[in-house]
C-alpha positions as CSV (number, residue, x, y, z in Angstrom):
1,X,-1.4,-37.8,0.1
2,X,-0.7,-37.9,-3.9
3,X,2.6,-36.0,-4.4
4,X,2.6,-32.5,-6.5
5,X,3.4,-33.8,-10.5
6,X,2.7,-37.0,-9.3
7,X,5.8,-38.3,-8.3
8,X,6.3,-41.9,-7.7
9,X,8.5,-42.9,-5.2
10,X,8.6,-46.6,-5.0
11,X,12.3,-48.3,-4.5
12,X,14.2,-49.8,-7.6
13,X,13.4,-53.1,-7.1
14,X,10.1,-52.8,-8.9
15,X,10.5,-54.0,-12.7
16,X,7.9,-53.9,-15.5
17,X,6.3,-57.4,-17.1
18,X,5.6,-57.5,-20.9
19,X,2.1,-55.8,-21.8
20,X,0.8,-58.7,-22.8
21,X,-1.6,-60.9,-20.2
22,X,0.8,-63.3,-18.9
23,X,3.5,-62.2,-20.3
24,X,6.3,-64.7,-18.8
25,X,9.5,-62.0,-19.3
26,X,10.0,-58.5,-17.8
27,X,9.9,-55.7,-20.1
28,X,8.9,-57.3,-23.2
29,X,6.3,-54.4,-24.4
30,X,5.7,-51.3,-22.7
31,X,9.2,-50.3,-21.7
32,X,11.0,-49.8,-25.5
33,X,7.4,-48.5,-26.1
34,X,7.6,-45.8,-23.1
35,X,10.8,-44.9,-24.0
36,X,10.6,-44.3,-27.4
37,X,7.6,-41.8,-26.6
38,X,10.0,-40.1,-24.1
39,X,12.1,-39.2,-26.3
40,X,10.1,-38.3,-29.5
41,X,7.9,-35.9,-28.2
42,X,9.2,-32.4,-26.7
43,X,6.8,-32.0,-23.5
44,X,6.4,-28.0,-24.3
45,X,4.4,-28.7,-27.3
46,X,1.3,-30.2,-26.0
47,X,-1.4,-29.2,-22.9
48,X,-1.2,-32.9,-22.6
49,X,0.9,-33.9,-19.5
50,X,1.1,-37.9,-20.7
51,X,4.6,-37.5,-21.0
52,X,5.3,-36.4,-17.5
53,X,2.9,-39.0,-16.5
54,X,5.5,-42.0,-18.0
55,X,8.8,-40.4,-17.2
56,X,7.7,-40.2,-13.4
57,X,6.8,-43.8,-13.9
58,X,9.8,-44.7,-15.5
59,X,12.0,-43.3,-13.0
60,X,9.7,-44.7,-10.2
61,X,9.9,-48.4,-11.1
62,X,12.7,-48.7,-13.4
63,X,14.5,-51.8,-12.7
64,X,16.1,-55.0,-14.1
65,X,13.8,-57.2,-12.5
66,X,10.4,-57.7,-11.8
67,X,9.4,-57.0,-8.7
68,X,9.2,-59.5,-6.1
69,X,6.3,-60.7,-4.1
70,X,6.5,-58.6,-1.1
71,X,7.1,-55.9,-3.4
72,X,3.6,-56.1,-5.1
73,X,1.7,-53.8,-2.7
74,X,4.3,-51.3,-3.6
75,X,4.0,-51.9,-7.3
76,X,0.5,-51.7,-8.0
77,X,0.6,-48.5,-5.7
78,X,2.6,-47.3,-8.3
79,X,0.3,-48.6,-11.0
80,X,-2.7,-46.6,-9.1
81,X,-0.5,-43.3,-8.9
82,X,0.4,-43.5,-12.5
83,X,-3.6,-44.5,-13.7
84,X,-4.5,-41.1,-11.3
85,X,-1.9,-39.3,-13.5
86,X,-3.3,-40.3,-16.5
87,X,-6.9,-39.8,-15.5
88,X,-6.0,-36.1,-14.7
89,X,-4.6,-35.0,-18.1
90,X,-7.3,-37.5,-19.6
91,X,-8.8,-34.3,-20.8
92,X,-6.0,-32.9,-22.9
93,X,-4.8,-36.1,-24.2
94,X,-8.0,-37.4,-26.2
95,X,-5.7,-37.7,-29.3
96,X,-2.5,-38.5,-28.1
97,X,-1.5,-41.9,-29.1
98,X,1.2,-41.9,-26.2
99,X,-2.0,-41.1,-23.9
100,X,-3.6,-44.3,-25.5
101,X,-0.5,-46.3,-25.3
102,X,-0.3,-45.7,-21.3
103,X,-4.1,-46.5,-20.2
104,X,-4.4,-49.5,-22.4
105,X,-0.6,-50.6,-20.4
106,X,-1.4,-49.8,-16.7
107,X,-5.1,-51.6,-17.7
108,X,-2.6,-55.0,-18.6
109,X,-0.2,-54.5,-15.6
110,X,-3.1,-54.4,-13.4
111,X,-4.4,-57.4,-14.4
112,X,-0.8,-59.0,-14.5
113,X,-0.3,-58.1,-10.8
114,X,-4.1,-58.4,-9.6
115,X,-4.4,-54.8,-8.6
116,X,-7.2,-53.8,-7.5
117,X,-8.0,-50.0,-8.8
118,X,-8.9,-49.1,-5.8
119,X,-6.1,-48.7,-2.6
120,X,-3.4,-46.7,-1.8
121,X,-1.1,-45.0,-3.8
122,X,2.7,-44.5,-4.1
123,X,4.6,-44.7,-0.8
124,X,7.8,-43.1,0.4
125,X,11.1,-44.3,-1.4
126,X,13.7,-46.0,1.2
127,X,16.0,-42.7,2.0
128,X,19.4,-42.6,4.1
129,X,18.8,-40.4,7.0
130,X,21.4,-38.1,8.2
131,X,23.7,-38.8,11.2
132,X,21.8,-37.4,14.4
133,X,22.6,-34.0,15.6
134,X,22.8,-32.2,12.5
135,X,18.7,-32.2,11.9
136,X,18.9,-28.2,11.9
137,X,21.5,-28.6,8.9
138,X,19.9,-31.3,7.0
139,X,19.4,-30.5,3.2
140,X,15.8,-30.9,1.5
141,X,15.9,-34.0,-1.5
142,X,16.5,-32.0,-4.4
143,X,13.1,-34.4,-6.5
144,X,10.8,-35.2,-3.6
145,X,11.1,-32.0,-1.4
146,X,11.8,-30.0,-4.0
147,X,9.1,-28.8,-6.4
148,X,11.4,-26.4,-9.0
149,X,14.1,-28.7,-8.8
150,X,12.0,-31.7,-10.2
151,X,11.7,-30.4,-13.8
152,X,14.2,-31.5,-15.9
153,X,16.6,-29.4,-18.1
154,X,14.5,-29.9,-21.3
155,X,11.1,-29.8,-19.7
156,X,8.3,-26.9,-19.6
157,X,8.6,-24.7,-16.6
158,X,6.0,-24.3,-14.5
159,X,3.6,-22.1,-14.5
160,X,2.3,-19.9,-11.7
161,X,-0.8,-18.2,-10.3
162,X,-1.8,-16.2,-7.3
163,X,-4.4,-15.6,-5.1
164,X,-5.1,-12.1,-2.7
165,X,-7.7,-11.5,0.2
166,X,-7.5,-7.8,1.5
167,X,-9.5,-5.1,2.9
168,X,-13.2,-4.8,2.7
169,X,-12.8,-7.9,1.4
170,X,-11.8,-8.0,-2.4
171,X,-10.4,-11.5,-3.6
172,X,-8.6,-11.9,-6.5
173,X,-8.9,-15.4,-8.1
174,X,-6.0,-17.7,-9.4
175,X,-7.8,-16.8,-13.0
176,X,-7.3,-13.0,-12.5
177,X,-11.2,-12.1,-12.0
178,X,-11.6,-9.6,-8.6
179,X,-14.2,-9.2,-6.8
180,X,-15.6,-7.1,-3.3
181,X,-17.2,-9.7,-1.2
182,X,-19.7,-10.0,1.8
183,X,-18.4,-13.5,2.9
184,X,-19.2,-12.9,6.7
185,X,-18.2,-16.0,8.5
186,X,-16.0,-18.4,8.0
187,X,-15.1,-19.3,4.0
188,X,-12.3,-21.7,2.2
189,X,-9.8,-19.9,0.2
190,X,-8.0,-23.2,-1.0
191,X,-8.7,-26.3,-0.5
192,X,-6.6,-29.2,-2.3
193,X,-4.7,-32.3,-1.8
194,X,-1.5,-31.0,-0.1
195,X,-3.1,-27.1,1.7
196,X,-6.5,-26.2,3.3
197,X,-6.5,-22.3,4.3
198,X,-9.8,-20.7,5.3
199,X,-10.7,-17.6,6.9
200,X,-13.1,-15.8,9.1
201,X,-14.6,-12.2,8.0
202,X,-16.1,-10.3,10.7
203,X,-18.1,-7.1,10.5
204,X,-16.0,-4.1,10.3
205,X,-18.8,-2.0,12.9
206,X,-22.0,-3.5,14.5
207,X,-24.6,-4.1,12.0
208,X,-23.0,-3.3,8.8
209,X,-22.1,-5.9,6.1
210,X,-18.5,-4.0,5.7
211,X,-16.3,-7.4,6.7
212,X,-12.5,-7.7,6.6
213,X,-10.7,-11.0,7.6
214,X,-10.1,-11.4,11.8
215,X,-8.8,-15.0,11.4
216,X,-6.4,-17.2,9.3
217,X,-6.4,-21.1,9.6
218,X,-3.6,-22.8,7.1
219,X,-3.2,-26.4,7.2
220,X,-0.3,-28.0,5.5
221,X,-0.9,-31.6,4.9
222,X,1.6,-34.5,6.0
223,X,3.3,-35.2,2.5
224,X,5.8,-38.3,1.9
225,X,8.9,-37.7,3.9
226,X,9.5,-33.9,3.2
227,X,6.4,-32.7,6.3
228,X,4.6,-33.2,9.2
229,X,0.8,-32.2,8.6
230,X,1.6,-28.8,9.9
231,X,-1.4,-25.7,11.0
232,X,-0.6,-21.6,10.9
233,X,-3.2,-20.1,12.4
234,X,-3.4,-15.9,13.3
235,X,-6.0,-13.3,14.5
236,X,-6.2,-9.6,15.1
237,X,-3.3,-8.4,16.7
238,X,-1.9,-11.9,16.7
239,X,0.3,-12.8,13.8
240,X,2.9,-15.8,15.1
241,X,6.2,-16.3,13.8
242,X,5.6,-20.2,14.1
243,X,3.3,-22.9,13.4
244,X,0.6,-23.8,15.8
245,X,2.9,-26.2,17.9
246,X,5.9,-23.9,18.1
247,X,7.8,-25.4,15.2
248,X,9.4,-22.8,12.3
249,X,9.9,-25.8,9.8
250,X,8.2,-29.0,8.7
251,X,8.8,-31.3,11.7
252,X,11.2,-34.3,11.6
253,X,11.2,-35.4,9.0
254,X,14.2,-35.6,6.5
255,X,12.6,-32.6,3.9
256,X,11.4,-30.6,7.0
257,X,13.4,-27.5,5.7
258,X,10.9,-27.4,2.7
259,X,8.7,-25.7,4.5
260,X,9.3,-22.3,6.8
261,X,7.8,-19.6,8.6
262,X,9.8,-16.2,7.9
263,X,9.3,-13.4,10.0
264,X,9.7,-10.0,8.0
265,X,8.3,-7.5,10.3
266,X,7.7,-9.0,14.0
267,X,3.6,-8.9,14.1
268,X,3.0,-7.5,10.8
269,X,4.1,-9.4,8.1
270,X,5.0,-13.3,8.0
271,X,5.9,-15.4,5.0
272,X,5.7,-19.2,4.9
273,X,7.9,-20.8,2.1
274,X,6.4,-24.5,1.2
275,X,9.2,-25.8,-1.8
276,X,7.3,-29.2,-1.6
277,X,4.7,-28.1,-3.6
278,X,6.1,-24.3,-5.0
279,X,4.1,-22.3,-2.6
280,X,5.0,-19.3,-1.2
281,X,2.2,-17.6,0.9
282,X,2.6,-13.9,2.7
283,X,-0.1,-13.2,5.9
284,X,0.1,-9.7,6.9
285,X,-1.5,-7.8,9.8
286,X,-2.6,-4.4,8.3
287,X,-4.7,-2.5,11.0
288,X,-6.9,-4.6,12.9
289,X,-7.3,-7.1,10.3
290,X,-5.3,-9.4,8.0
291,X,-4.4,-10.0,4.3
292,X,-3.4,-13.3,2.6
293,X,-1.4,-13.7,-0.9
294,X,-0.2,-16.7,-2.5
295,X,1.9,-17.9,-5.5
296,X,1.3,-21.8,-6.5
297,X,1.5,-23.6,-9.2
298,X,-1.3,-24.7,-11.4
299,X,-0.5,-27.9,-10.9
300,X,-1.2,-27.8,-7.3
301,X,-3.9,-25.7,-7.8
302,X,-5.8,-28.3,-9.6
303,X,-4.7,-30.9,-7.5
304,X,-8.3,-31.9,-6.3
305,X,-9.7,-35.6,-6.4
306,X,-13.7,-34.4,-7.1
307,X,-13.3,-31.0,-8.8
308,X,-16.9,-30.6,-9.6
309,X,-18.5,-31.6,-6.2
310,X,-15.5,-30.1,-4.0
311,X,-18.1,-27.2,-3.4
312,X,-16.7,-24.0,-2.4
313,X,-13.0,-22.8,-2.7
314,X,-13.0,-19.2,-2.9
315,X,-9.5,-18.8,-4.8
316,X,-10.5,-20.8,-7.3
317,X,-14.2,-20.4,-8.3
318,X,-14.8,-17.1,-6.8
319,X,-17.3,-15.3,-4.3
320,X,-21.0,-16.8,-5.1
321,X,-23.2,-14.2,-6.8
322,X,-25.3,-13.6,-3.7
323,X,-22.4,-12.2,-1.6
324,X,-20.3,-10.3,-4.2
325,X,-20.8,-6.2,-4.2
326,X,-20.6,-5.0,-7.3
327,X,-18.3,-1.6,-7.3
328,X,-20.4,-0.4,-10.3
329,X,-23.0,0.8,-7.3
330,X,-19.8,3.1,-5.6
331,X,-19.2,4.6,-8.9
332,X,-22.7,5.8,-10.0
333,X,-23.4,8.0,-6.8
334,X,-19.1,9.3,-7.3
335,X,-18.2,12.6,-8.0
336,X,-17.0,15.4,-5.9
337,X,-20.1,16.5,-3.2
338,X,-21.7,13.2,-4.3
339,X,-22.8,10.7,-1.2
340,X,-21.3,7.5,-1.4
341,X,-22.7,4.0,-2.3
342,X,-22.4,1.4,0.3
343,X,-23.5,-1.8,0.7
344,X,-24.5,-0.8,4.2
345,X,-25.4,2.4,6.4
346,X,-21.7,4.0,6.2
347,X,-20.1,4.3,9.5
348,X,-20.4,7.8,10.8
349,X,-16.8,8.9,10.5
350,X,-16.2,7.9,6.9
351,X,-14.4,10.0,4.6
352,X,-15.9,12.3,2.1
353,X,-15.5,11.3,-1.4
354,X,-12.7,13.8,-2.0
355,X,-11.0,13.1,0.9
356,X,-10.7,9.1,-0.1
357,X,-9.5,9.9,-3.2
358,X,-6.7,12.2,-2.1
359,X,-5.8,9.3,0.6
360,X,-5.6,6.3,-2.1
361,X,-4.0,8.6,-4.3
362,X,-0.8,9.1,-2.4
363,X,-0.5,5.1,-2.5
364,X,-1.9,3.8,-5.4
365,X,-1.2,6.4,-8.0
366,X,-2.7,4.1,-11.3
367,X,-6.3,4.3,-10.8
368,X,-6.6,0.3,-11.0
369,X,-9.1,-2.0,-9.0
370,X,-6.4,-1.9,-6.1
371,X,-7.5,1.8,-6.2
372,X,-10.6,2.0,-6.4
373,X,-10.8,-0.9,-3.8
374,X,-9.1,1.4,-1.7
375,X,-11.7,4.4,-1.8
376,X,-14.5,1.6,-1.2
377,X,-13.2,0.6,1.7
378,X,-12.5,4.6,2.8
379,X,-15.9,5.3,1.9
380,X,-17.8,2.2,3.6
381,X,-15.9,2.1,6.5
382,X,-13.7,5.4,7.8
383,X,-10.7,3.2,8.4
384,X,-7.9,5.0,6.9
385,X,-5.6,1.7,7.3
386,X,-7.2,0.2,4.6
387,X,-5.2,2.2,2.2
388,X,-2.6,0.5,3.4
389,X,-4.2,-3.0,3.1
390,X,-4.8,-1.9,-0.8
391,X,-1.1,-0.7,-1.2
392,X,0.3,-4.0,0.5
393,X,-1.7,-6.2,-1.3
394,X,-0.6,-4.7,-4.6
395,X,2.8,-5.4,-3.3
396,X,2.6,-8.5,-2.7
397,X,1.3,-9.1,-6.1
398,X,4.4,-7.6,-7.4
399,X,6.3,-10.2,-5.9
400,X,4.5,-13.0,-6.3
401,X,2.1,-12.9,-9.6
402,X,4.2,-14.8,-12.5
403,X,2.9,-12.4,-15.1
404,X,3.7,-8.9,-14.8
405,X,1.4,-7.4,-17.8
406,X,-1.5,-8.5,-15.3
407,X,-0.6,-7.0,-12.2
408,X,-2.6,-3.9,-12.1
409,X,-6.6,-5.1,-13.3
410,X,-8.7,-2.5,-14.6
411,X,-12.7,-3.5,-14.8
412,X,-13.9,-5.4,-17.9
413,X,-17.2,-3.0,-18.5
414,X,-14.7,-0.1,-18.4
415,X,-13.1,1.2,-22.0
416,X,-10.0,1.7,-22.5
417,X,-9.0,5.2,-23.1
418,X,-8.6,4.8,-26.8
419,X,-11.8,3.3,-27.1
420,X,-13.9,6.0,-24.9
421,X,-12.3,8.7,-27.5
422,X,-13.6,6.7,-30.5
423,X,-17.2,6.6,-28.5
424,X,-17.1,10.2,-27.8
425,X,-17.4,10.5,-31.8
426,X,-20.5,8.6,-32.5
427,X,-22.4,11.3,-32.7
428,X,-20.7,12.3,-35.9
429,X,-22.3,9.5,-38.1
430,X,-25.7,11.2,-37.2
431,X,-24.9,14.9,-38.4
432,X,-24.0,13.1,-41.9
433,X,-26.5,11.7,-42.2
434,X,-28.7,14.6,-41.5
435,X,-26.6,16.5,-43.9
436,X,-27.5,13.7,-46.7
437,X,-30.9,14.3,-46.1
438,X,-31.2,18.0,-46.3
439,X,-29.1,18.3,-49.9
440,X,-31.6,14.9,-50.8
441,X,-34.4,17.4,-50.0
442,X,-32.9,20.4,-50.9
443,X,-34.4,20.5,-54.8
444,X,-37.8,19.9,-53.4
445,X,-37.5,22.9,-51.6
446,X,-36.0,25.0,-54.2
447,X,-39.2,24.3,-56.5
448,X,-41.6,25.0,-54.5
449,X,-39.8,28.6,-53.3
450,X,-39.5,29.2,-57.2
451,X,-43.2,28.0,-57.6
């Protein structure tokens, strides 16, 4: 498991030898090098994380010695952790001499140490535990176990996104793009180095595509010494206040109080708070059928070996074309009397159009996508809980989204009110025009009357 901003967490016995091959004395080259680009370049100023990269490095390994031989393993794990680094910011740093500086290094320590590129990476740093009996009181490490509390003073905060599943179901992406969705079965949300959470959409009524979400599998993954590989995992009308083995934190370990289950409202609403990596995820019961938000850094959002053939991961690169419904079908057949749109025989106590509108009204009073979610779902499936679902999961975005100019979405083919009044003018252009022609023609016609 490669720790979230890739820490390193070797002990402080492993030094640095000079860049150079064979290089007889310890930090002869990249060491003043490494520290002189610390300390020239403010990290805010660049996409390129290169700097992060070193420091964590530095910190890591920093030592007046180089390390001994049964510290080797542990050194070019290190050196592996910190090339992984570097390859992931690779993109951003083409120009950035620092960036240079760094691969061209670990490519000579390598060689120094005869590391091979391909192993393990960093392993846990040696850590006093605390005296038995007090393993409910313990405190999390305020670098490993501690996501926020890992950026320095002077360093770029992080920066957030969120994910929503609710209702009929609509998804909202980390990027901000919604979408209505068929995705009957079971389907990845998010899939990474340090979470897997997928769910399972069943039909809403026999033999329509309506779906909503029936199950919830989380899986935390075993990270360093903060947690235990830890699974959440809840169904209709079964939403635990505890993982699947009957533990509230992250096991036994020394961090374990990085990661909880909350309960907010016994079989309603549960949160899970996961520090380690700057997670917080809510799973609510609305109905029959469940809801799912997230906040997470980007960091750990990206944090995916084999981006391109990962496959699937809902969160991230949205619904596939084939299963998304697009609500621009609902719309055209709206309109008071009008039957409504579905993307399946409607069940037969659905709500008039009127009727649905009223309902989402009284919850969702800005007529955003959360709203007019909420009048899909009246429409295609009579559930009036689904307003709730709506209303919740624009709650939770509330809480959780990092930018609030972008919590209500409006769709991107709709014009904005200012807009639609310039539209409504065009017309105008044409009567000119036509009035340009007629006073053009006009002494034509007066010679031939006079004629």
């Amino acid at each position: 498991m490669r720790p979230p901003r890739e820490r390193l967490v070797l002990t402080g016995r492993a030094g640095w030898m000079g860049m150079g091959r064979g290089a007889a004395r310890p930090a002869l080259g990249f060491w003043p090098t490494l520290a002189v680009l610390l300390c020239s370049f403010p990290a805010a100023t660049s996409p390129c994380k290169i700097l992060k990269c070193n420091s964590e490095f530095w910190s890591a390994t920093a030592g007046g010695h180089a390390p001994a031989s049964d510290d080797a393993p542990e050194f070019c794990a290190a050196l592996r952790t910190y090339a992984l680094c570097t390859r992931r910011t690779a993109r951003t740093c083409r120009g950035d001499l620092a960036y240079h500086s760094a691969v061209h290094g670990i490519e000579d320590l390598m060689s120094q140490h005869n590391c091979s590129k391909d192993g393990p990476t960093s392993q846990p740093r040696l850590r006093t535990l605390p005296p038995p009996g007090d393993s409910q009181e313990r405190s999390d490490s305020p670098e490993t176990c501690h996501y926020e509390k890992s950026f320095h003073k002077h360093a770029a905060a992080p920066n957030y996104t969120h994910c929503g599943l609710f209702g009929d179901p609509h998804l909202r992406t980390f990027t901000d793009r919604f979408q209505t969705c068929k995705v009957q079965g079971a389907w990845p949300l998010i899939d990474n180095n340090y979470l897997n959470v997928q769910v399972t959409n069943t039909p809403v009524l026999p033999g329509s595509a309506a779906t909503a979400t029936s199950k919830l599998t989380i899986i935390f993954k075993n990270f360093q010494e903060c947690v235990d590989q830890k699974v959440y995992q809840a169904e209709m009308d079964e939403l635990p206040a505890a993982f699947a083995d009957g533990s509230k934190n992250g096991g036994d370990k020394h961090g374990a109080n990085s990661l909880k289950i909350t309960e907010k409202v016994s079989g309603q609403h549960v949160e899970i708070q996961a520090k380690y990596i700057g997670t917080t995820i809510v799973v609510r019961q609305v109905g029959r059928y469940l809801t799912f938000a997230v906040r997470m850094p980007e960091e750990v959002v990206n944090a995916v070996d084999d981006r391109d053939g990962q496959g699937l991961y809902l969160c991230l690169r949205g619904c596939p074309l084939n299963q998304q419904i697009d609500f621009q079908a609902l719309r055209a057949h709206e309109g008071p009397g009008a039957p409504a749109a579905s993307p399946a025989p409607a069940a037969p106590d659905t709500f008039p159009y009127e009727t649905a509108v009223a309902k989402c009204k009284e919850r969702l009073p800005v007529e955003d996508l959360y709203y007019q979610a909420c009048v899909f779902d009246l429409l295609t499936t009579g559930d009036v809980n689904f307003t709730l679902a709506a209303y919740y999961a624009l709650e939770d975005v509330k809480m959780l989204h990092s930018n609030k100019d972008k919590l209500h979405l409006y769709e991107r083919t709709r014009e904005p009110p200012g807009r639609a009044a310039t539209a409504g003018l065009r017309p105008a252009p044409r009567l000119l025009l036509g009035s340009l022609l007629l006073l053009t023609l006009l002494p034509v016609v007066l010679a031939a009357l006079a004629a």
